[in-house]
C-alpha positions, 0 to 999 in steps of 0.5 A, spaced: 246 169 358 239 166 360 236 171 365 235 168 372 228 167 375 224 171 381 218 168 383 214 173 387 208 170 391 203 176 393 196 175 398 192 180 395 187 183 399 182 189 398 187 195 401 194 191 402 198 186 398 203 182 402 209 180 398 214 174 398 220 172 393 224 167 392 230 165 388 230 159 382 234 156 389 234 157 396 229 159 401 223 163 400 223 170 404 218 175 406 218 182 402 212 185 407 206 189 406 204 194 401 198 198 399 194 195 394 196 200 388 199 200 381 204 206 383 207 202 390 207 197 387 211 199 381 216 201 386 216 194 389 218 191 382 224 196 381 227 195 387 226 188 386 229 188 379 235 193 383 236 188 388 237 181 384 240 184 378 236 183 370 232 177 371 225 175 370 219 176 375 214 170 375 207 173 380 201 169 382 196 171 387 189 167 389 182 168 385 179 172 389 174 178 390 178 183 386 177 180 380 182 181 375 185 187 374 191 186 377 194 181 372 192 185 367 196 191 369 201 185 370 201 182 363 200 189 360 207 191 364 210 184 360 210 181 366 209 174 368 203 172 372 198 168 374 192 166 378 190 160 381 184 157 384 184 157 393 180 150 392 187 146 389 192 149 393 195 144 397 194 144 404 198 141 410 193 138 415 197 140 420 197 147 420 193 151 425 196 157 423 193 162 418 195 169 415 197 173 410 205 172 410 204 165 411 199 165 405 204 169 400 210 165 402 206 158 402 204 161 395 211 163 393 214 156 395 209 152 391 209 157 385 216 155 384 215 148 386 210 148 379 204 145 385 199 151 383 193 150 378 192 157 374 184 159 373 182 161 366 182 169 365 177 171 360 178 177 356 175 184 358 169 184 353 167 176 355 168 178 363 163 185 361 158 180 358 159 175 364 157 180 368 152 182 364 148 175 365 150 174 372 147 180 373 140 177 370 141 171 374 141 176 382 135 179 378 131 171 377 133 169 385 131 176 387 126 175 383 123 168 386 125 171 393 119 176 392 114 171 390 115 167 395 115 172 400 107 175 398 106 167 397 108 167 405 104 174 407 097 170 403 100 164 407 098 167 413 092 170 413 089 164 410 089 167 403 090 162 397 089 162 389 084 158 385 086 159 379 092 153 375 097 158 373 100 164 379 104 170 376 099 170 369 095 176 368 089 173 371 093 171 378 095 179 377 089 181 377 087 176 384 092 179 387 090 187 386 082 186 387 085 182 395 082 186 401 086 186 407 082 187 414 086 192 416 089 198 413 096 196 415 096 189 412 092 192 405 099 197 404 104 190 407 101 187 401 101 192 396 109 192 397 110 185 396 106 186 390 110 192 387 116 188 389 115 183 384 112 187 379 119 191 379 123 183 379 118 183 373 121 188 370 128 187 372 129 180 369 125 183 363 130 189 361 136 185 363 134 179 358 132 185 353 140 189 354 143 180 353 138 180 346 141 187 343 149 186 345 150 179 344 150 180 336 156 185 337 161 180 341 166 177 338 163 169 341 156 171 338 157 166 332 158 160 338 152 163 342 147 162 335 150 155 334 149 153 342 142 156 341 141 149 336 141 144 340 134 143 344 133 147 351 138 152 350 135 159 348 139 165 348 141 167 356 143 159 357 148 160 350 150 166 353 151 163 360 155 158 357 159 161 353 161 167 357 162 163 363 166 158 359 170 162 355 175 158 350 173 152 350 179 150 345 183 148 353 178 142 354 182 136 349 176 132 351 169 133 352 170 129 360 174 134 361 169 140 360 164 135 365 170 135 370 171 142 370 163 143 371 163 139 376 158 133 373 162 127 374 160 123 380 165 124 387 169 117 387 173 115 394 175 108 392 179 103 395 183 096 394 178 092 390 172 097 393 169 102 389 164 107 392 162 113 387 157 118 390 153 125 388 157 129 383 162 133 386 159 140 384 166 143 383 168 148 378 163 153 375 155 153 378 153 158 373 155 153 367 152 147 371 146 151 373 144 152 365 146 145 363 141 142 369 135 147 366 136 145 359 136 138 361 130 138 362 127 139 355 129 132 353 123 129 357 119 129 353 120 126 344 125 128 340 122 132 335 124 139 331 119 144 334 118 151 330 122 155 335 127 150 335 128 150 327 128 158 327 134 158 332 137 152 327 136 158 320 143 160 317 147 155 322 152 149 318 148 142 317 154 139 322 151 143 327 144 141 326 146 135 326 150 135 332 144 138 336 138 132 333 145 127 334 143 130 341 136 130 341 136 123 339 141 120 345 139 124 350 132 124 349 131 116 349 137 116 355 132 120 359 126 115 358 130 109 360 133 112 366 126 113 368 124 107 367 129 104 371 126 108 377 132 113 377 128 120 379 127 126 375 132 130 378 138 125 378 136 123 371 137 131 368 144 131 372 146 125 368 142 128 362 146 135 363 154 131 364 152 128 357 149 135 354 155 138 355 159 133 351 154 136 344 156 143 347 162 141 347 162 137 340 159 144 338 164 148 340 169 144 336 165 145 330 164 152 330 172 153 331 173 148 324 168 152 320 171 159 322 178 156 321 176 154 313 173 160 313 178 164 314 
C-alpha cells in the first residue's frame, strides 16, 4: 500500500520557524510557530506523523541566512527536503500583505503544485572551502576599502605620489617617510597606514590556507585542471568550483551562462525584439571570477611559462581545450573591439563564452576520472 504524502511548508527564521502542511488533496492548513531547534521540531514531525497516520513528509524552506543545517538534519533523518530560491517563487501582484504564516502557507501550496525551483546544496566539505574563498574576497574589497580611504585623507591635504606603481615597495616607503603638519594628522595617517598593511597581510595569509588545503579536497583535480585555461590561477579555480559545485547539473554550456547570469536580459514582443545588460541573475562570486579572467585574453594567444606550469601533469584534451579557448576568445576580443564595443562590455561577452571552455573542462575531467576508475 503506497504510503500518502504530507507537504509541510516552513518559514525559517533565526529563533522561530513557522509551520504549514498540506495533504496530496484538500486545503493548506497552518500548523504554528515553533522554536528554531532540532529537539521541537522532532516533536512536530511525531505528532504529524500521529496525527495523519504512516505517510511520507515532503519540507521545503526558502534559502536564507541559516545556511543549510536544517536540510541536513532533515535528510540525515531519511526525510525529504528542499530548498528553493526566494527569487523564483511565484508572486501574485496583488498582495499587499506579508508575513510568516502567509509565507509558510504560500510555500506549502506551491510545493505541492510542483511551482518551486530547488537551489543546489553543496556537501559540508565544498561548503567549508566555499567559505574559505569567500572569506579571501571580504578580505580584498576590506582591502580596497583601505586604500582608498589613505588615498582620500592624502587627497585632502593636497598630498599626491609621483611614482607609476602605488602600493609597491617604493610607494610604501613614500607613504612612511610623509610628514603631517599637525601631530594629529601624522597618527591619522599612521592608521590608515597600519590599516592597509593588515589588509596585505589579510589577503596574504587567507591565499596561503587556499594554497596548502586545496590539494586535500576531493574537487583538487577540477581545481588543477580549471588552472590550464588562461587567466585562471588558483583562487579563481577554487572560486569556480567551490561555488559551482557539481557541474554534471548543467547538460549544456547556456545553461551554466544562464545560471551565472551572463546571458543578456530580453523583453520582447510581437515581431520586436529588444535584449539588454545581462541579467546579473545567479552566483556573483562565479560571474565576478570569470569577468577577471576575461580580461587576459586582450592581448595574443600564446602559452606563457607560468601557464605551461599550470598545464604539467594534466590529460592533452584539457590542454587542448584551454588553447581551443585561447584562440576563439583571443580573436573574439580584438574584433569586438574593432567594432567599437568598450572593453568592459567586450570582457562580459568574453566571460559568457569562458565559461562554456570551463564547462567543456568540467566534462572532460568527469570522462577521465570515470576511465580511470
Amino acid at each position: 500500500m503506497n504510503e500518502s504524502i504530507l507537504y509541510v511548508g516552513l518559514d525559517v527564521h533565526k529563533d522561530s520557524i513557522e509551520i504549514a502542511f498540506a495533504e496530496e488533496k484538500g486545503e493548506v492548513r497552518h500548523y504554528g510557530k515553533i522554536k528554531h531547534d532540532f529537539k521541537t521540531l522532532n516533536k512536530v514531525i511525531r505528532r504529524l506523523i500521529s496525527k495523519k497516520g504512516p505517510c511520507e513528509l515532503k519540507f521545503v524552506y526558502e534559502a536564507g541566512p541559516c545556511g543549510y543545517d536544517l536540510f541536513r538534519y532533515l535528510t540525515k533523518q531519511g526525510l525529504e527536503c528542499m530548498i528553493v530560491a526566494p527569487s523564483m517563487i511565484p508572486k501574485r501582484s496583488g498582495c499587499r500583505i506579508k508575513n510568516d504564516r502567509r509565507d509558510a502557507l504560500n510555500l506549502c501550496r506551491l510545493f505541492r503544485a510542483g511551482e518551486l525551483t530547488p537551489v543546489y546544496v553543496p556537501t559540508e566539505e565544498d561548503e567549508a572551502m566555499r567559505d574559505l574563498v569567500r572569506s579571501r574576497d571580504d578580505a580584498k574589497c576590506a582591502e580596497k576599502r583601505a586604500k582608498q580611504r589613505l588615498k582620500a585623507f592624502l587627497l585632502r591635504h593636497g598630498i599626491k605620489y609621483s611614482g607609476r606603481s602605488q602600493w609597491s615597495k617604493a610607494h610604501m616607503n613614500w607613504l612612511a617617510d610623509l610628514k603631517m603638519n599637525h601631530p594629529a594628522q601624522q597618527i591619522a595617517l599612521q592608521e590608515y597606514i597600519d590599516t592597509v598593511k593588515e589588509s596585505f597581510q589579510r589577503v596574504h595569509r587567507l591565499t596561503e590556507q587556499i594554497r596548502e588545503l586545496v590539494p586535500n579536497w576531493n574537487q583538487a583535480h577540477l581545481v588543477k585542471a580549471l588552472q590550464s585555461l588562461r587567466g585562471i590561477s588558483l583562487v579563481n579555480a577554487a572560486t569556480l568550483v567551490s561555488e559551482i559545485g557539481d557541474f554534471n547539473r548543467f547538460q549544456h554550456p547556456q545553461q551554466l551562462m544562464s545560471y551565472i547570469g551572463l546571458v543578456p536580459s530580453e523583453h520582447s514582443s510581437s515581431d520586436q525584439t529588444k535584449r539588454g545588460g545581462i541579467t546579473k541573475t545567479g552566483n556573483r562570486f562565479v560571474r565576478k571570477a570569470l569577468i577577471e579572467s576575461s580580461w587576459a585574453y586582450q592581448n595574443p594567444a600564446r602559452v606563457s611559462r607560468e601557464l605551461l606550469k599550470r598545464q604539467e601533469g594534466l590529460p592533452k584534451s584539457v590542454c587542448d581545450i584551454s588553447w581551443s579557448a585561447q584562440l576563439r576568445l583571443c580573436s573574439r576580443f580584438k574584433k569586438s573591439l574593432a567594432k567599437g564595443k568598450s572593453k568592459q562590455n567586450t570582457a562580459t561577452a568574453i566571460a559568457r563564452e569562458l565559461s562554456g571552455f570551463v564547462w567543456a573542462i568540467a566534462q572532460e575531467m568527469d570522462t577521465a576520472t570515470a576511465k580511470n576508475v
